[in-house]
C-alpha positions as CSV (number, residue, x, y, z in Angstrom):
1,X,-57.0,63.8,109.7
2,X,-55.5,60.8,108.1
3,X,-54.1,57.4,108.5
4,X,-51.6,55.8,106.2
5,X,-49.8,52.6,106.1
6,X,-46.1,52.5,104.6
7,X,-42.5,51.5,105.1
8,X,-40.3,53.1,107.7
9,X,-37.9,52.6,109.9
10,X,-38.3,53.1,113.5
11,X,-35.4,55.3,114.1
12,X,-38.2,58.1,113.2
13,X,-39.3,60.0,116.4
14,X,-41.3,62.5,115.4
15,X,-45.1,62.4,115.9
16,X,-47.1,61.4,113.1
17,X,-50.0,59.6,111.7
18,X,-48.5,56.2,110.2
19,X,-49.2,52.6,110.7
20,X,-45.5,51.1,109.3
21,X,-43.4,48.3,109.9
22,X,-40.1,49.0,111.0
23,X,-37.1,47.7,109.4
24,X,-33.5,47.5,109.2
25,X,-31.2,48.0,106.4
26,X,-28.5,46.3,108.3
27,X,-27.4,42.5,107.9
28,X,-28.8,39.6,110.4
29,X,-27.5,41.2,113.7
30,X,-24.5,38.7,115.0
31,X,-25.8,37.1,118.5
32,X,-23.8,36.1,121.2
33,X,-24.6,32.1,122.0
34,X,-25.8,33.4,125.9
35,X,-29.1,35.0,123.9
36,X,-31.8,32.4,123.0
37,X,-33.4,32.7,119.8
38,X,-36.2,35.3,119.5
39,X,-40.0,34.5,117.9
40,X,-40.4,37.1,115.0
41,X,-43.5,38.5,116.5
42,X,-45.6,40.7,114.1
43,X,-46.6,43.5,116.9
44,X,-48.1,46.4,116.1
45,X,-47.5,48.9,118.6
46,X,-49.8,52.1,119.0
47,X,-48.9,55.0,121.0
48,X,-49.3,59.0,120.8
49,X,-45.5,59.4,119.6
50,X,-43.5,57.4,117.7
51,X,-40.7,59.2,119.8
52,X,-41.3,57.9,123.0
53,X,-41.2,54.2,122.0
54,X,-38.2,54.2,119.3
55,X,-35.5,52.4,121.8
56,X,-37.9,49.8,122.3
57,X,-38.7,49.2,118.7
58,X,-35.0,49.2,117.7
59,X,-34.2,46.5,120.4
60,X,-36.9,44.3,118.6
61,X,-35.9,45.0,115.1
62,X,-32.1,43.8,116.3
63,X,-33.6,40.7,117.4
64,X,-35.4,39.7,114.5
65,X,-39.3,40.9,115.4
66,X,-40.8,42.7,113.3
67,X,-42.7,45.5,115.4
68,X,-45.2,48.5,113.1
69,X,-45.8,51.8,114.3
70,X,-49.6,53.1,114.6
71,X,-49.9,56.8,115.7
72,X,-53.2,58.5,115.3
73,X,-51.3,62.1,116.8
74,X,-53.4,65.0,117.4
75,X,-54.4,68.1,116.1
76,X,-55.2,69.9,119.5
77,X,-54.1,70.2,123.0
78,X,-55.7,67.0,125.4
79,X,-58.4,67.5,127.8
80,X,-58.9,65.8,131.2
81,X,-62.3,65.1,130.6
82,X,-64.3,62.2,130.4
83,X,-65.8,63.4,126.8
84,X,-62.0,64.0,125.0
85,X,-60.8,60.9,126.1
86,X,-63.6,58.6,124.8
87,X,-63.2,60.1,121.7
88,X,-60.0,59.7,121.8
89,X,-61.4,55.5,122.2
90,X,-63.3,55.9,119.3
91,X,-60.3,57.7,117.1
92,X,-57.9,54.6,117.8
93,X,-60.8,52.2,117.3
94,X,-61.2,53.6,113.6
95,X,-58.0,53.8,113.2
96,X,-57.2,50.0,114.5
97,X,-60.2,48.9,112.2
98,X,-59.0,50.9,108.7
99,X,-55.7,49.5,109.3
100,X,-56.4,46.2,110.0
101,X,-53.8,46.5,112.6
102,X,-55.9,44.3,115.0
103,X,-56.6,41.4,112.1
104,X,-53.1,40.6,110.5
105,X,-50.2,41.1,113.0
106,X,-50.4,38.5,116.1
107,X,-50.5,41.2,119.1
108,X,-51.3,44.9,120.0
109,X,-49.2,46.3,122.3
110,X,-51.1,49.6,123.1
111,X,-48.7,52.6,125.2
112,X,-51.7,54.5,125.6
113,X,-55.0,54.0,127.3
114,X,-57.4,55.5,124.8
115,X,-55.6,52.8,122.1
116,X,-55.7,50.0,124.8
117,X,-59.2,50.4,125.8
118,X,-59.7,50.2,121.6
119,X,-57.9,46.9,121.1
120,X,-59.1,45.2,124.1
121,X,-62.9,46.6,122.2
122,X,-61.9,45.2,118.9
123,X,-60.8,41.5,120.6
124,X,-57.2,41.6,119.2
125,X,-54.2,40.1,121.7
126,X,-53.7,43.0,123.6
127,X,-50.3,43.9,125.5
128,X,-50.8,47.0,128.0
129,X,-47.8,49.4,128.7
130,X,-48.1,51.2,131.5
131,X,-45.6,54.1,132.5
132,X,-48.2,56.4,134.5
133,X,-52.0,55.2,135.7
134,X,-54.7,57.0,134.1
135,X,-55.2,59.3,137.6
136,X,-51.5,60.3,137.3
137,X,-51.6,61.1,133.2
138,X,-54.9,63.4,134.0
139,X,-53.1,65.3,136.8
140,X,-50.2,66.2,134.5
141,X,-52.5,67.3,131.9
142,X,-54.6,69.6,133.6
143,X,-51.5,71.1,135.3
144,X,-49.7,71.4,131.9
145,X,-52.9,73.0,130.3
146,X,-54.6,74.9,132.8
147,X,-52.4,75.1,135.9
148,X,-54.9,73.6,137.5
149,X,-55.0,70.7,140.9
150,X,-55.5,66.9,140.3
151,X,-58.7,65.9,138.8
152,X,-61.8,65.8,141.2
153,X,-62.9,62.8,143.1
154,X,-65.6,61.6,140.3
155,X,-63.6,62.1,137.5
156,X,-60.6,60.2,138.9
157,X,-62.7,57.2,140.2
158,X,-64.4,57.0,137.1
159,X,-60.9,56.5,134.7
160,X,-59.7,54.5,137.4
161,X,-62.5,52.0,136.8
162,X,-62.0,52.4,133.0
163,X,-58.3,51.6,133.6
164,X,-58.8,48.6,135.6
165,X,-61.1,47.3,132.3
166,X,-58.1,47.7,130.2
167,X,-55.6,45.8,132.8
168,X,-57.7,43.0,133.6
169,X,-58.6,42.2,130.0
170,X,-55.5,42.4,128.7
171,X,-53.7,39.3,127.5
172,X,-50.5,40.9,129.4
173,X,-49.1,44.2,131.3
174,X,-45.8,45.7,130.6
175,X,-44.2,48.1,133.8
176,X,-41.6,49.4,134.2
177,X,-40.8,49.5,138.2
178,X,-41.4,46.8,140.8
179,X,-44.3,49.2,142.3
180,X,-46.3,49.5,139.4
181,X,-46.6,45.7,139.2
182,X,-47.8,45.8,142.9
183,X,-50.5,48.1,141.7
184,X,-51.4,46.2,139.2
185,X,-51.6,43.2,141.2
186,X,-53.9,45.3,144.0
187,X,-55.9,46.3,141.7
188,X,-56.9,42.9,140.5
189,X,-54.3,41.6,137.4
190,X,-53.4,38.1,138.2
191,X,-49.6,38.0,139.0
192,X,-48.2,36.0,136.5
193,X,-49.9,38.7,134.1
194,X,-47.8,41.3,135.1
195,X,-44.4,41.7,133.7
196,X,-41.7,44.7,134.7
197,X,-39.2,45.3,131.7
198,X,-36.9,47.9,131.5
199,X,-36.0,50.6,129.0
200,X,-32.9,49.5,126.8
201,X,-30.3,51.4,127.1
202,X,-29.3,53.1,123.9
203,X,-25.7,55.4,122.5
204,X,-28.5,58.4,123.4
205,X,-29.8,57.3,126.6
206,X,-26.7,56.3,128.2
207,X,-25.2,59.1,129.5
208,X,-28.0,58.8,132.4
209,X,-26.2,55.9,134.0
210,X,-22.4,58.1,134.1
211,X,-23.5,58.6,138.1
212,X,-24.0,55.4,139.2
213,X,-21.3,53.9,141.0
214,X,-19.7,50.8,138.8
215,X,-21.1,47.7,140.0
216,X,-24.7,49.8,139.7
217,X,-23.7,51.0,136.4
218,X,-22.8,47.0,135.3
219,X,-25.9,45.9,136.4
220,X,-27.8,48.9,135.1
221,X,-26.2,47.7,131.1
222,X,-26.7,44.4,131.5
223,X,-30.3,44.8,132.7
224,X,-31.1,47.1,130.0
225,X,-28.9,45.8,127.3
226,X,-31.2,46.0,124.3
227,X,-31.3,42.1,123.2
228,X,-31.9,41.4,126.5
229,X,-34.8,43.6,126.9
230,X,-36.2,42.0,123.4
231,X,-35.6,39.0,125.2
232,X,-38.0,39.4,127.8
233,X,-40.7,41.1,125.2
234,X,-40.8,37.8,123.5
235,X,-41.5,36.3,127.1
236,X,-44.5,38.8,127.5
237,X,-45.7,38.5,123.7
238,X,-45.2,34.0,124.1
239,X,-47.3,34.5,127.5
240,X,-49.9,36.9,126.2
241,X,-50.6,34.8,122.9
242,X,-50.5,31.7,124.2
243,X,-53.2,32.9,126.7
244,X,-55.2,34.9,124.0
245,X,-55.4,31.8,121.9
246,X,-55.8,28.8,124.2
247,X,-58.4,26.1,123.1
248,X,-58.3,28.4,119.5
249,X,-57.0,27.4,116.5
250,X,-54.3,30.0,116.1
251,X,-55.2,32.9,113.8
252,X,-53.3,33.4,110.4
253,X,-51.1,36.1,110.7
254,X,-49.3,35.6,107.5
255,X,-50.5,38.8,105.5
256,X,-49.3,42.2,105.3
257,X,-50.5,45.3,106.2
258,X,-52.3,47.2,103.0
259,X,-51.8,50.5,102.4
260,X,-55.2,52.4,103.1
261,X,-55.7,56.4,104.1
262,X,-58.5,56.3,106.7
263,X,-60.8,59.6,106.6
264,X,-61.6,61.1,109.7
């Protein structure tokens, strides 16, 4: 299994194994004067499938961040179990460190929470996603693999404590729904940690709003219109380094990524 760092752009979805920064070929994208100007954060997001976070990453290349890609992917089914997903921790952790993903960008925002528990370990500025708690990821596992009921008692208590690590030391949280920030907030993340963004809405993606009735539907586009959504990234990503670095001289993020292949 390898690692590489290159080029690409981020309107590739399929899974892979890459650490690039995603660019556009296009020209300076033409603001309207209602958008405020954008910090080009160098944010190196890390998730299981590039797929799954390419609407988000074009929103912040037409805004003028410049977001990388770091997949690890995998070469056999996941396991609910306590042993798969620490190594899983330890995979991302190598990865993170043979990249130097967590030394020469400004932030990690990790989708995942085997690559979140690694940055928070490797004391990069850490952004958590979170879509689906760690309980709620390990039911649809073992029901995908195995057909089998949610995870026992022990096991589900004991990534729920693991989780809570992850949210609490965190420079940030993304949700996505007003709930999830409640549980976040109940389960100890200060408020003001805790930020709900929504998807942007993209020429693929839009189609899901053709139901809604048209004042919905308005709200629904200019909620999720893509610079709008970058706009409120740079919110989290000014929050979470601002915390991450206060009373420390700011770190110099000026290099580039190098090009390595990481053996594992």
């Amino acid at each position: 299994m390898s690692v590489v760092c290159k080029p690409a752009t981020a309107k590739q979805a399929q899974p892979s194994k890459i650490l690039r920064h995603a660019t556009l070929n296009a020209a300076e994208p033409q603001r309207s004067p209602r958008f405020r100007k954008i910090r080009a954060w160098e944010v190196v997001h890390t998730c299981d499938f590039a797929r799954d976070i390419a609407d988000v990453m074009e929103a912040q290349i037409s805004a003028g961040m410049r977001p990388y890609l770091l997949t690890v992917g995998t070469d056999v089914a996941p396991k609910a179990s306590v042993l798969q997903t620490w190594q899983d921790v330890r995979r991302w952790r190598k990865a993170l460190d043979e990249s130097g993903a967590q030394t020469t960008p400004q932030l990690i925002h990790a989708h995942s929470f085997a690559s979140g528990m690694a940055a928070i370990r490797t004391g990069a500025c850490t952004v958590y996603d979170l879509r689906l708690t760690i309980e709620e990821r390990l039911t649809l596992m073992l029901i995908a693999a195995e057909g089998a009921s949610a995870p026992g008692t022990w096991m589900a208590r004991s990534f729920r404590t693991a989780e809570q690590f992850v949210l609490t030391k965190a420079a940030a949280v993304v949700v996505h729904t007003p709930s999830q920030r409640e549980e976040c907030i109940a389960r100890g993340v200060r408020p003001q940690s805790v930020f709900v963004v929504a998807d942007p809405i993209s020429l693929e993606n839009g189609g899901e709003l053709m139901d809604l009735d048209e004042e919905t539907r308005k709200r629904e586009r200019e909620l999720r219109n893509p610079q709008v959504v970058a706009e409120k990234y740079d919110l989290v990503y000014r929050y979470a380094f601002s915390r991450r670095n206060k009373g420390k001289k700011p770190k110099d993020s000026s290099g580039a990524l190098v090009p390595i292949e990481a053996n594992f």
